[in-house]
VMD Tcl script that draws the C-alpha trace (Angstrom):
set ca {
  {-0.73 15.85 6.93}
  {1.26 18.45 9.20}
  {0.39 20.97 5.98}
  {3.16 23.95 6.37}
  {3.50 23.90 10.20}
  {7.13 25.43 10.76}
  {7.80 23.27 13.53}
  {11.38 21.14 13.41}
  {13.41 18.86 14.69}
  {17.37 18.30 14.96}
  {18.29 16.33 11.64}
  {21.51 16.23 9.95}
  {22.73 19.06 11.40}
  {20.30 21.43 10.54}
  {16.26 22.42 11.24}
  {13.53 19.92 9.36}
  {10.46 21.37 8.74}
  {7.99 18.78 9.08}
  {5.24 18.24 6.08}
  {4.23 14.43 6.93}
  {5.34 11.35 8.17}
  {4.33 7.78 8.38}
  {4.60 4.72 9.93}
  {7.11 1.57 9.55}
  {5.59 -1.26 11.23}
  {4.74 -4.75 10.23}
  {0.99 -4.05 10.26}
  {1.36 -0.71 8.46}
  {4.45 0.36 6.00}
  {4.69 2.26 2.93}
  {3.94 -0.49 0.56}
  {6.01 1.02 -2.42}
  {8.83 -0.36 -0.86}
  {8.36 -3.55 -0.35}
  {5.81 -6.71 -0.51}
  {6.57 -7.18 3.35}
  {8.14 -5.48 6.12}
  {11.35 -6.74 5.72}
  {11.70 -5.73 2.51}
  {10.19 -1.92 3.53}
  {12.84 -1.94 6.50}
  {16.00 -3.08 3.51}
  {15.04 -0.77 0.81}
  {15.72 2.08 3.80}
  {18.97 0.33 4.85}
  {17.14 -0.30 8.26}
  {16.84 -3.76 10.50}
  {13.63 -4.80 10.66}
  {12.38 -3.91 14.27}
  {9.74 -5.88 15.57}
  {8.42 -2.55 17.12}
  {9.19 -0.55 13.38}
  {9.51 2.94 13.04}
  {8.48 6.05 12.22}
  {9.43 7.85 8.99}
  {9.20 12.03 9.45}
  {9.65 13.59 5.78}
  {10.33 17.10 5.50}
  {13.07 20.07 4.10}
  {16.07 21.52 5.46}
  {16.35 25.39 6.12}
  {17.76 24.87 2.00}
  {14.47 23.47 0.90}
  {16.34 20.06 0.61}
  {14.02 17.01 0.79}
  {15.16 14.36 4.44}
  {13.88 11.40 5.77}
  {14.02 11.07 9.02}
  {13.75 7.77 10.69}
  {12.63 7.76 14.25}
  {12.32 5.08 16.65}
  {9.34 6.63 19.18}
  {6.47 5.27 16.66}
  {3.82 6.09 19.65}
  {4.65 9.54 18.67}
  {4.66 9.60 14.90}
  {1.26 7.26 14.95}
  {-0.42 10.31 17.72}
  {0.50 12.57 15.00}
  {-0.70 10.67 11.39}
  {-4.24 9.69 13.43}
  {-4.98 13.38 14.63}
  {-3.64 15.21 10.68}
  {-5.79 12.00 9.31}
  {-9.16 13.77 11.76}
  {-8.17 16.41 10.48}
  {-6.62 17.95 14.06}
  {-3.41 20.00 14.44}
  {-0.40 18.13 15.90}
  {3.25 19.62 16.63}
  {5.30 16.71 15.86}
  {8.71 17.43 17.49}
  {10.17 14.29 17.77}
  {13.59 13.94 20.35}
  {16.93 14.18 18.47}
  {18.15 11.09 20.70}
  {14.86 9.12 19.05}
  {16.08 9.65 15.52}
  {17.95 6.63 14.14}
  {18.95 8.07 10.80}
  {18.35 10.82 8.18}
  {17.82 9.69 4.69}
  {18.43 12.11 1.87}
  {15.01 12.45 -0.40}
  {11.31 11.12 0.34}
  {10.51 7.58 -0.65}
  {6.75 9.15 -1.10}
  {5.43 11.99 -2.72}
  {4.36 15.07 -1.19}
  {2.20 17.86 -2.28}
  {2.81 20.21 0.05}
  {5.99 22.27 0.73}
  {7.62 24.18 4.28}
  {6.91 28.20 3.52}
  {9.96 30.20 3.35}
  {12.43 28.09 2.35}
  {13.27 27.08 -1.71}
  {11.26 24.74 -3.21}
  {12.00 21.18 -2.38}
  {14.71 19.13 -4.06}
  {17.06 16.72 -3.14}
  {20.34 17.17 -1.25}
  {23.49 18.22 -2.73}
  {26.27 15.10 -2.87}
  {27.88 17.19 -0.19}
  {25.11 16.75 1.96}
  {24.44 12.87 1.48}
  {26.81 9.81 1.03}
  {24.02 7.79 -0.57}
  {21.36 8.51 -3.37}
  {18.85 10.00 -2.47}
  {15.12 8.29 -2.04}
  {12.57 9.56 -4.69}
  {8.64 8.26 -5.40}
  {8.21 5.39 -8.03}
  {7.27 6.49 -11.19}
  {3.43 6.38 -11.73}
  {3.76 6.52 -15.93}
  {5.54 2.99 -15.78}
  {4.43 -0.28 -14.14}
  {6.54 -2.40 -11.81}
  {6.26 -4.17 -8.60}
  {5.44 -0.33 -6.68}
  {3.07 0.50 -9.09}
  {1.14 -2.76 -8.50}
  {1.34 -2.36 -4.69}
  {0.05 1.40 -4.92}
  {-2.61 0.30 -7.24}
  {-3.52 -2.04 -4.37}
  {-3.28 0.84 -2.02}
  {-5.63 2.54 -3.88}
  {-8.37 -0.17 -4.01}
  {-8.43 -0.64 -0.47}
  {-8.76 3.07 0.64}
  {-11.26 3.29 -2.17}
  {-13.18 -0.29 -2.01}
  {-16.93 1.48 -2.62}
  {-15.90 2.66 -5.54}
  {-14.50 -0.24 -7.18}
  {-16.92 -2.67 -6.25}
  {-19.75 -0.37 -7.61}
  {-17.77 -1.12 -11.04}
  {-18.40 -4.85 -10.37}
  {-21.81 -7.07 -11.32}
  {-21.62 -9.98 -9.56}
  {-23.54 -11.57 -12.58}
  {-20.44 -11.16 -14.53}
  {-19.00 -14.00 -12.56}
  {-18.39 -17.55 -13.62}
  {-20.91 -20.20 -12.68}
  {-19.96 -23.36 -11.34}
  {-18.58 -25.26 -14.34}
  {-17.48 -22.05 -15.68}
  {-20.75 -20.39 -17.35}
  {-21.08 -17.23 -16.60}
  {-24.01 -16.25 -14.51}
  {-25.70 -13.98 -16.81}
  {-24.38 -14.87 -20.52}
  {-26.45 -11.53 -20.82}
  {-24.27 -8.87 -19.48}
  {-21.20 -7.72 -20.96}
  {-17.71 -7.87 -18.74}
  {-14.78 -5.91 -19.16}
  {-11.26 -5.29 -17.82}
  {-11.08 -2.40 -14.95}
  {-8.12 -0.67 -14.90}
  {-6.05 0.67 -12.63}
  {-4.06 4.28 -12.90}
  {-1.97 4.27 -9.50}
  {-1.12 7.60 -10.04}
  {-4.79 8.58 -9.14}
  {-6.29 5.19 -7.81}
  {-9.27 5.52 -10.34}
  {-10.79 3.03 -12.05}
  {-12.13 2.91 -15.53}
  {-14.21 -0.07 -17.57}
  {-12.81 -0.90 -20.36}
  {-15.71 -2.29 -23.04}
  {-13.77 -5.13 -24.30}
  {-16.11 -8.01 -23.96}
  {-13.42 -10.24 -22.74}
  {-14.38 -10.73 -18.83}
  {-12.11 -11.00 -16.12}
  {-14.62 -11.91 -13.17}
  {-13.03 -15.64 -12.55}
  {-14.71 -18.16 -9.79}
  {-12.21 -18.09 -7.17}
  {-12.27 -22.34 -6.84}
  {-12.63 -22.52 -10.88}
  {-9.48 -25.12 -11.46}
  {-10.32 -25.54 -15.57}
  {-11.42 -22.03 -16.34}
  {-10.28 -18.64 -15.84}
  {-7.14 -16.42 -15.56}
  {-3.96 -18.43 -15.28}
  {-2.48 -15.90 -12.84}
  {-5.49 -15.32 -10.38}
  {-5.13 -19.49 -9.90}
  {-1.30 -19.01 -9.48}
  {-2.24 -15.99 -6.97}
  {-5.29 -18.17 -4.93}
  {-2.59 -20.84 -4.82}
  {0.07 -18.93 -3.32}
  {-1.92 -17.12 -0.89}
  {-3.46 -20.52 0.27}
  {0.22 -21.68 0.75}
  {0.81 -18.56 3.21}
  {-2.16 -19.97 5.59}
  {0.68 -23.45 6.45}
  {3.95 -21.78 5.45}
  {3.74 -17.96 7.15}
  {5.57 -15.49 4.76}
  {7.82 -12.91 5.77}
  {6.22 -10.54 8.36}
  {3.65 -8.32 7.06}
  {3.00 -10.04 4.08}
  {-0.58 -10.46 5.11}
  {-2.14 -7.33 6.67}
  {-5.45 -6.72 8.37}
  {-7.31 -3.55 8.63}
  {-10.46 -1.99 10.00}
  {-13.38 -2.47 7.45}
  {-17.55 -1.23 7.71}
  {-19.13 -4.12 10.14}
  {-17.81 -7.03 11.22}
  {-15.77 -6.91 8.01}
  {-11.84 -6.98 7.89}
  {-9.84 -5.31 5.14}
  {-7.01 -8.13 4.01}
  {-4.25 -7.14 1.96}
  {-1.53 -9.50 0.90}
  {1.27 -9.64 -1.47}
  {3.61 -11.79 -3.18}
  {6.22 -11.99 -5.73}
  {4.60 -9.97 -8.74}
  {0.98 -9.54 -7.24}
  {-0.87 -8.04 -4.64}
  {-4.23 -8.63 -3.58}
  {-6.93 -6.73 -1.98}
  {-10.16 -8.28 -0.25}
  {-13.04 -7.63 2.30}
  {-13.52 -10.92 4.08}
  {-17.23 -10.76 3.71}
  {-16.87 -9.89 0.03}
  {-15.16 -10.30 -3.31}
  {-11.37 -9.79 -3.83}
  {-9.11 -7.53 -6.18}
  {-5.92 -9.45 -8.04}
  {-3.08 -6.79 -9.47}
  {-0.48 -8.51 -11.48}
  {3.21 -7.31 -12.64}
  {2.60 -8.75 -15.79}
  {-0.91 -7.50 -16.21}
  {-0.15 -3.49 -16.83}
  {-2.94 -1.14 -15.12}
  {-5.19 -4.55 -15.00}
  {-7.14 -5.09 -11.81}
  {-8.94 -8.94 -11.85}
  {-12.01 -9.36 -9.71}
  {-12.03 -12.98 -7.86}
  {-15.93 -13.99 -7.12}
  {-17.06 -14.94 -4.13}
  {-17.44 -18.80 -4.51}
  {-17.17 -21.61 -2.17}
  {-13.71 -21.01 -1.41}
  {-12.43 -17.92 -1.33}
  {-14.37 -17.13 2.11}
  {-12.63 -19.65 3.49}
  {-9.34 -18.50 2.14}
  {-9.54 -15.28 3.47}
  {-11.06 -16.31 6.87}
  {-7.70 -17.99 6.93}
  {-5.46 -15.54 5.69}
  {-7.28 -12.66 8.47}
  {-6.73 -15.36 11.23}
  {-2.65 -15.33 10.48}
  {-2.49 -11.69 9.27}
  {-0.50 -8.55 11.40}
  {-2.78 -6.11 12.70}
  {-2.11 -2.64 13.77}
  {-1.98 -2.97 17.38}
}
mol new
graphics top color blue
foreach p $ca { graphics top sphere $p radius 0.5 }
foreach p [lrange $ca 0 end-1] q [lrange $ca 1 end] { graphics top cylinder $p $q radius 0.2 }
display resetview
């Protein structure tokens, strides 16, 4: 994050001082606003680019909260990869690269420009459209499921510690050790932590278990397999950098999102399954699955 550098750029007539910004791509978008990168690029009011964008979110010399939307996404990803080592980075972006300036943030932001009033969004005589704002975390919807996801995959050590892989099904759906105790885990995606709940009801469910298990994981498994010979919209399936020879897969679909390393277990979120996050073991087929789903996904290039 830029922090409070003063540095700005021409928007809307007036100075931005620039707190963050983030990409737009197919391989990397801000997942609250859509399950793909179509959908991110719509929810902006944006065509979908196949090279994206960059989204610069800062305030006016009022304190007023703008999105600006920038085409030179070299720039804007040189500037997220050094305030992500932790590196100074004046990101000054060209007026002629910005495409449009978008009244509000679409994400939050802790931090706020010095010397200016505290943020808030535009006045109506400043904007011709509503102004963007950050979903809210005390409800559960479609953006809370995807930033629940978000959460799991920048903090996969610490919910697989949470997991015994004895919990699982057996084949023929006993569980592998009738001994220990399973619970739901659940998800807060305002903070990305996870807590057990000690409910003896488990959620661990063989991921090739057709006669046993959670109705929507199956539904989920099902879907995602259908992505491997019908491609879904762009970015639907995402690879990232993971430990090893691991890969990070990430995938959503109409009310779920899932979360996997393809040398381990996966994480199911569900829009009807509030603050519920359902472990999928790693049987015979879900290495295969995801093996599949990393072979068709977008990576960041």
């Amino acid at each position: 994050m830029a922090g409070t550098d003063e540095d700005a750029v021409a928007a809307a007539d007036d100075a931005l001082y620039v707190l963050t910004a983030v990409l737009l791509t197919p391989a990397k978008f801000p997942s609250v606003l859509g399950d793909d990168y179509p959908e991110a690029c719509a929810a902006l009011g944006l065509p979908p680019l196949a090279d994206g964008y960059g989204l610069v979110l800062g305030q006016d010399g009022d304190g007023a909260r703008w999105t600006v939307v920038v085409d030179d996404v070299s720039l804007v990803a040189v500037a997220v990869a050094s305030w992500d080592c932790g590196m100074e980075y004046d990101l000054s972006p060209d007026e002629r690269t910005v495409v449009a300036a978008l009244p509000g943030w679409p994400l939050a932001v802790a931090v706020a420009a010095p010397g200016v009033p505290a943020p808030h969004d535009p006045g109506p005589e400043s904007a011709d459209q509503p102004a963007l704002c950050p979903p809210d975390t005390t409800v559960w919807g479609p953006a809370q499921r995807r930033l629940g996801a978000d959460e799991i995959a920048l903090q996969w050590a610490q919910w697989r510690e949470q997991i015994d892989d004895a919990e699982f099904p057996a084949a023929g759906g006993a569980r592998a050790s009738s001994d220990t105790p399973s619970g739901d885990v659940e998800a807060d995606p305002s903070t990305g932590e996870g807590t057990r709940d000690e409910a003896p009801a488990s959620t661990g469910v063989a991921d090739d278990s057709a006669s046993s298990g959670h109705g929507g994981v199956r539904r989920v498994l099902a879907e995602a397999r259908s992505y491997v010979d019908t491609p879904p919209p762009l970015g639907r399936v995402r690879s990232s950098f993971a430990p090893g020879d691991a890969r990070t897969l990430r995938a959503d679909g109409p009310g779920w999102s899932l979360v996997a390393r393809t040398d381990d277990i996966a994480f199911i979120l569900l829009d009807e399954e509030p603050g519920e996050v359902l472990p999928v073991g790693r049987g015979p087929s879900l290495p295969g699955l995801l093996e599949a789903l990393d072979k068709m996904a977008v990576r960041p290039s």
